[in-house]
VMD Tcl script that draws the C-alpha trace (Angstrom):
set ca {
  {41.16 158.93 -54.50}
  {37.52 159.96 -52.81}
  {37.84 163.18 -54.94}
  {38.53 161.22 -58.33}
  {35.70 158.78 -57.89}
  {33.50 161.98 -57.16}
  {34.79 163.74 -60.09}
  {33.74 160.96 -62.24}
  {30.39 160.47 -60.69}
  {29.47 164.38 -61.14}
  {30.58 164.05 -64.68}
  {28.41 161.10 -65.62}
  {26.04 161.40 -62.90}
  {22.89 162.32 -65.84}
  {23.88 159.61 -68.32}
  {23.61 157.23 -65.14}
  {20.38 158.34 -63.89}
  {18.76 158.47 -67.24}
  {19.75 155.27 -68.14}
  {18.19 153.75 -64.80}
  {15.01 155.61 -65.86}
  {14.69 154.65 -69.12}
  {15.06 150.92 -67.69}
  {11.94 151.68 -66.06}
  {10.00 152.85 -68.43}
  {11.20 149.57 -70.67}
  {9.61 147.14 -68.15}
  {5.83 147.22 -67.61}
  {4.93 146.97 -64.18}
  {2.36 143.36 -63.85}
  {-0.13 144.35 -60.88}
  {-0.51 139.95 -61.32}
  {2.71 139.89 -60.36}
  {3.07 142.07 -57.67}
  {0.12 140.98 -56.16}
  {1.07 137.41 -56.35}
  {4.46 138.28 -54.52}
  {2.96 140.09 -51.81}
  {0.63 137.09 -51.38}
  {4.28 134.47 -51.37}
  {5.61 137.23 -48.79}
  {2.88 137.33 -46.40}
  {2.76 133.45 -46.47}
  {6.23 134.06 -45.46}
  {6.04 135.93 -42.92}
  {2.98 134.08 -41.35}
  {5.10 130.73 -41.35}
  {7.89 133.15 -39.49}
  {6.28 134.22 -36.89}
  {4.54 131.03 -36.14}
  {7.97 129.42 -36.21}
  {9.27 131.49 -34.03}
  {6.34 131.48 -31.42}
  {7.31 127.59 -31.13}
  {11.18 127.98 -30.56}
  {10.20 130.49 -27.66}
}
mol new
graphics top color blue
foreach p $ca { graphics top sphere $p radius 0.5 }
foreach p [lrange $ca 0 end-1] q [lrange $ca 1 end] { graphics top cylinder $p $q radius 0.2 }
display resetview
């Protein structure tokens, strides 16, 4: 079974990776956006740790 699913993964292993790049390349990366979720995830985290410093 392991050697049939790694059959079929050598023999479309390009198409898949070149599909996944091409995705990339589709999308334009926002720096707004990015920046904004790093902002949302250190608020986050902040809240997190202060939590936690409470419970003990």
């Amino acid at each position: 079974m392991i050697g049939k699913w790694k059959q079929d993964f050598l023999s479309r292993a390009a198409s898949i990776f070149e599909k996944s790049s091409e995705a990339q390349s589709e999308e334009e990366i926002n720096p707004d956006l990015l920046y904004a979720k790093i902002g949302r995830l250190e608020l986050e985290n902040e809240f997190l740790k202060k939590s936690l410093k409470k419970l003990g």
